[in-house]
C-alpha positions as CSV (number, residue, x, y, z in Angstrom):
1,X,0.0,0.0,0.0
2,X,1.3,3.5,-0.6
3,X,1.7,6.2,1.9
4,X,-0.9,8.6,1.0
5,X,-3.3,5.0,0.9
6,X,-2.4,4.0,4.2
7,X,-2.8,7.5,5.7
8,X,-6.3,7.5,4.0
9,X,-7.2,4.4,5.4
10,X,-6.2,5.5,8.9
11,X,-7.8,8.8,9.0
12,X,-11.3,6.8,7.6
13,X,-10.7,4.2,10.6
14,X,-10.1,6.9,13.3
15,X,-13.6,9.0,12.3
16,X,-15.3,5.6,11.9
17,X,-13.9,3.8,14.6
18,X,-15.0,-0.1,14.6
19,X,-17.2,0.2,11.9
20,X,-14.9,0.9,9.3
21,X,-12.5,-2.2,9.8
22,X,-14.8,-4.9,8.6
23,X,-16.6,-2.7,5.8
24,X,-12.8,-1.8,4.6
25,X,-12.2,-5.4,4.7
26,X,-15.4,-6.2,2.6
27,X,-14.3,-3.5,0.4
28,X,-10.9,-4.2,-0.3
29,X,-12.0,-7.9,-0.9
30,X,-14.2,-7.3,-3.7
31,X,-11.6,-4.5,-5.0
32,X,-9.0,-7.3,-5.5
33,X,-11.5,-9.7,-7.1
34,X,-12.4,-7.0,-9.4
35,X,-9.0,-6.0,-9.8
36,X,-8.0,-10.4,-10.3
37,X,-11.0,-10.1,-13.4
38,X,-9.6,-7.1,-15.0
39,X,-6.5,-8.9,-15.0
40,X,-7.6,-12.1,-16.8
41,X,-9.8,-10.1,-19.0
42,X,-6.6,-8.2,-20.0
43,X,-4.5,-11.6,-20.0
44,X,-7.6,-12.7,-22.2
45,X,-7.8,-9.9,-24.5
46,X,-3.9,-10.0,-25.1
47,X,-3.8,-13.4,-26.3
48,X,-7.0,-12.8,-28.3
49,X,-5.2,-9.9,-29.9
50,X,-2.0,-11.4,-30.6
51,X,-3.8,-14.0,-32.3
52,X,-6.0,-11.4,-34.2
53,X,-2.6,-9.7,-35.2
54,X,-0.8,-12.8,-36.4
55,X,-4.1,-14.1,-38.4
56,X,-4.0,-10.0,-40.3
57,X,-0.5,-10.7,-40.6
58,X,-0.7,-14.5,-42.1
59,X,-4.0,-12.8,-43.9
60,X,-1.6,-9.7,-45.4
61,X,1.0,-12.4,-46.3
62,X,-1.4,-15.0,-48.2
63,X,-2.5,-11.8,-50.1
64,X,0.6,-10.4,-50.8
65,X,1.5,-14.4,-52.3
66,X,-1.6,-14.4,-54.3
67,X,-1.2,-10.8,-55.7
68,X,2.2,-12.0,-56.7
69,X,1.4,-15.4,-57.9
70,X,-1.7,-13.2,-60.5
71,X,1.0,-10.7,-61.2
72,X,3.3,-13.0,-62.6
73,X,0.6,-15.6,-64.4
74,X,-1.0,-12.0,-65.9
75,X,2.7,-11.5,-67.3
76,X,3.5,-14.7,-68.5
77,X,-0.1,-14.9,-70.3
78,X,1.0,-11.6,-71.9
79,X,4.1,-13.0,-72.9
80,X,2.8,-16.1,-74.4
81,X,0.1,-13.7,-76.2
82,X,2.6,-11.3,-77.5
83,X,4.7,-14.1,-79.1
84,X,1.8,-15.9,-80.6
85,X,1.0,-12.6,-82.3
86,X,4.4,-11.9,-83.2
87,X,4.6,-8.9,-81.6
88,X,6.8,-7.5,-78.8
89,X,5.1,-7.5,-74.9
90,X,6.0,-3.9,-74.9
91,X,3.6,-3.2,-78.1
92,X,1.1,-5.4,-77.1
93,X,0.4,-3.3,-73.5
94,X,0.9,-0.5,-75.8
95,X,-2.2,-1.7,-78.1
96,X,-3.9,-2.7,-74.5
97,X,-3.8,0.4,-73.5
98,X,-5.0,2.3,-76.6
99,X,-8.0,-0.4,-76.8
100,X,-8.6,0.8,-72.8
101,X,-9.1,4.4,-73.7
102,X,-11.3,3.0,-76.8
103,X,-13.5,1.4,-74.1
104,X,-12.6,-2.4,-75.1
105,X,-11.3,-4.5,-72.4
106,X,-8.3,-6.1,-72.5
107,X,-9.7,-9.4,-73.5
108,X,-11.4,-8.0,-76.4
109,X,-9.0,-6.2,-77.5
110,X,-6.6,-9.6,-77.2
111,X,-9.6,-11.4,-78.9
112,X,-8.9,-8.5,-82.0
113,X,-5.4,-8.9,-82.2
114,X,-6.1,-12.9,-82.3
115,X,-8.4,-12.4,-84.9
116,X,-6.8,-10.1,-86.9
117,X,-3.9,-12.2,-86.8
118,X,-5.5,-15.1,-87.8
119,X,-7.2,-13.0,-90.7
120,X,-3.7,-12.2,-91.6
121,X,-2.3,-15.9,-92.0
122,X,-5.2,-16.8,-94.1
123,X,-5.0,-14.1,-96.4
124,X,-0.9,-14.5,-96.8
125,X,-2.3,-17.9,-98.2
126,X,-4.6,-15.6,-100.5
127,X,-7.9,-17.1,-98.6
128,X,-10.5,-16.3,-96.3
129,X,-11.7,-12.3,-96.5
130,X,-9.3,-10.3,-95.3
131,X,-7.5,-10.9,-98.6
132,X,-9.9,-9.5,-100.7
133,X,-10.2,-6.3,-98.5
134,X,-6.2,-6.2,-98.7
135,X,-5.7,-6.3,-102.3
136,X,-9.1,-3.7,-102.9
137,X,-6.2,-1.2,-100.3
138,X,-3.5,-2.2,-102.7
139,X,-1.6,-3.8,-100.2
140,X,0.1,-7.7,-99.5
141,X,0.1,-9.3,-96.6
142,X,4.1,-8.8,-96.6
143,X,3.5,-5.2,-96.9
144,X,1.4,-5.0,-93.6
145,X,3.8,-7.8,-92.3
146,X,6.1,-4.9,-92.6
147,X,4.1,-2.0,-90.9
148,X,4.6,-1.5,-87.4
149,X,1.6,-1.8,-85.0
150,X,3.0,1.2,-83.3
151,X,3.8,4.2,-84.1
């Protein structure tokens, strides 16, 4: 007990006289109980939040892993894509991003390219449409071969 406690205590016990010692008692007993259920509360509450904190943490980890695991299948896929095209990964983002301000997606506009492509390999064959439409432009498929996509 500090000093200043214990003077209290006496000063209440010499205006009270006998009466005070057992109602002090009573007191201070449910004080300390009180004080014991705080305490595991707190010791309670701690653990709870420690475990809280490491499930956030194992929670911010897992996310960060499956960020990083998208990330790198979103730039392999564009990888793959840009060679299948035959065009560089830089130029392909670049045609992305124009077909974003053109209010396509980026799987139409991946869908385009695919199709133009395609278009394009039939028509070097002199089939399918697109080689019509090039030869009405005066153009061969080894002249657009030739063109780059960007500028």
């Amino acid at each position: 007990m500090s000093t200043e406690y214990k003077n209290i205590v006496v000063a209440l016990a010499a205006k009270l006289g006998k009466s005070f010692t057992p109602t002090f008692k009573r007191g201070s007993k449910s004080v300390d109980q009180f004080g014991g259920r705080v305490g595991k509360a707190a010791k309670g509450i701690g653990a709870a939040g420690r475990l809280i904190k490491g499930a956030l943490v194992a929670a911010a980890v897992g996310g960060v892993a499956i960020y990083t695991k998208r990330v790198i299948a979103s730039m392999d896929a564009t990888g793959k894509l840009s060679d299948r095209l035959g065009l560089t990964t830089e130029s392909l983002i670049g045609l992305r991003h124009a077909g974003e301000l053109a209010g396509l997606g980026t799987g139409e506009m991946d869908k385009a390219l695919e199709k133009l492509t395609r278009n394009l390999g039939e028509a070097r064959q002199g089939a399918g449409p697109a080689a019509d439409a090039i030869a009405q432009l005066g153009l061969t498929t080894e002249d657009l071969s030739a063109m780059s996509p960007m500028p």
